[in-house]
N, C-alpha and C positions, 0 to 999 in steps of 0.2 A: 608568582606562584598561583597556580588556577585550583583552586579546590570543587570538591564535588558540588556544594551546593552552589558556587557561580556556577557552572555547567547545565544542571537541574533548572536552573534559570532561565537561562537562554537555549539549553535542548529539553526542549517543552513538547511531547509527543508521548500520548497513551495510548500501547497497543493494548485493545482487549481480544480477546481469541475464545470461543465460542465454537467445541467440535462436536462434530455427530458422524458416526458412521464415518464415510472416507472422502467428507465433505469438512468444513470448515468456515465460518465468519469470521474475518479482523475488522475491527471499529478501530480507525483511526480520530484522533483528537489533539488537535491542537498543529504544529507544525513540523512537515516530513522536509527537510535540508539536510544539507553536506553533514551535523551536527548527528542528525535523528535517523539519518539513511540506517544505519549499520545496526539500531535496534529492531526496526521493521523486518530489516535482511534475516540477521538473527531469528526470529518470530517462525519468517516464512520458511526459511532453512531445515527449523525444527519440524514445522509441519511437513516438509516434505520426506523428512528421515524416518518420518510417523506411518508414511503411507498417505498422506492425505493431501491426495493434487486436485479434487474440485474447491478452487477458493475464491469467496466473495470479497471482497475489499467493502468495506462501508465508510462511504469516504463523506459521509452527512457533516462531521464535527472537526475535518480537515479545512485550518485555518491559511493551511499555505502549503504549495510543494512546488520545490526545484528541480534543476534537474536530476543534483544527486538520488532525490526518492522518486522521479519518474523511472529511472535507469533501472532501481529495484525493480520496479513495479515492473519492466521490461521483461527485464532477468528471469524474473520468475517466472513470465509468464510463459518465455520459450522454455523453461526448465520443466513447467507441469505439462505445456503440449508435447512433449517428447515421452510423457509417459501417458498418452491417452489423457490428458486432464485440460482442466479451463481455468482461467482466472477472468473473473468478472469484475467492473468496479462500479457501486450504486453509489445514490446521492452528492455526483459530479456537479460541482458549481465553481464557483468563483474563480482562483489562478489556477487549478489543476485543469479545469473545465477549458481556460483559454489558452494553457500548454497544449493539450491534446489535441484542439481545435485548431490551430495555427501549425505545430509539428504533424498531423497528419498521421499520431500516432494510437488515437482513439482505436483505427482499423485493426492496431496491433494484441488488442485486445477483444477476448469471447465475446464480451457485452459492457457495453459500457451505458451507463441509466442515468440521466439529471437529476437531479435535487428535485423536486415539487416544490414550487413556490406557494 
């Protein structure tokens, strides 16, 4: 039997969301996988039933992402350009950095920004 808090455990990902106007910030933290995809989705979903398709990903305090939270991150993105909108992602480093970088899917995206070392 898997109870919540093993799950809390191991699906370890804080969305924070930050809107203004018909813009929007998500701060991710910690790790987007198979586990974490569907609460992100969830997030951006909401955002979008808001009205609000310009959206930044803050991906500074993203410890890991798969491809289940690439695919989101995808999803979304053709979902806000079909309404006039963008999805950008800043503070790209580590395994998200060398998904996009190797998959070729950086282009897939408005703007995509590195981390500052």
């Amino acid at each position: 039997m898997v109870t919540g808090v093993y799950v809390r455990e191991v699906a370890d990902l804080n969305v924070e969301v930050q809107r203004g106007g018909c813009d929007a910030l998500v701060r991710l933290t910690g790790d987007l996988d198979k586990l974490t995809a569907p609460l992100l989705k969830d997030a951006l979903v909401q955002l979008f039933t808001e009205g609000l398709v310009q959206i930044v990903i803050d991906a500074g305090e993203l410890e890991f992402c798969d491809s289940s939270g690439l695919w989101v991150l995808v999803e979304h993105q053709r979902r806000v350009a079909a309404h006039a909108g963008s999805l950008g992602i800043v503070g790209v480093h580590g395994v998200l950095q060398r998904v996009l970088d190797v998959t070729g899917l950086k282009a897939a995206f408005d703007r995509v920004v590195p981390a500052e070392l």
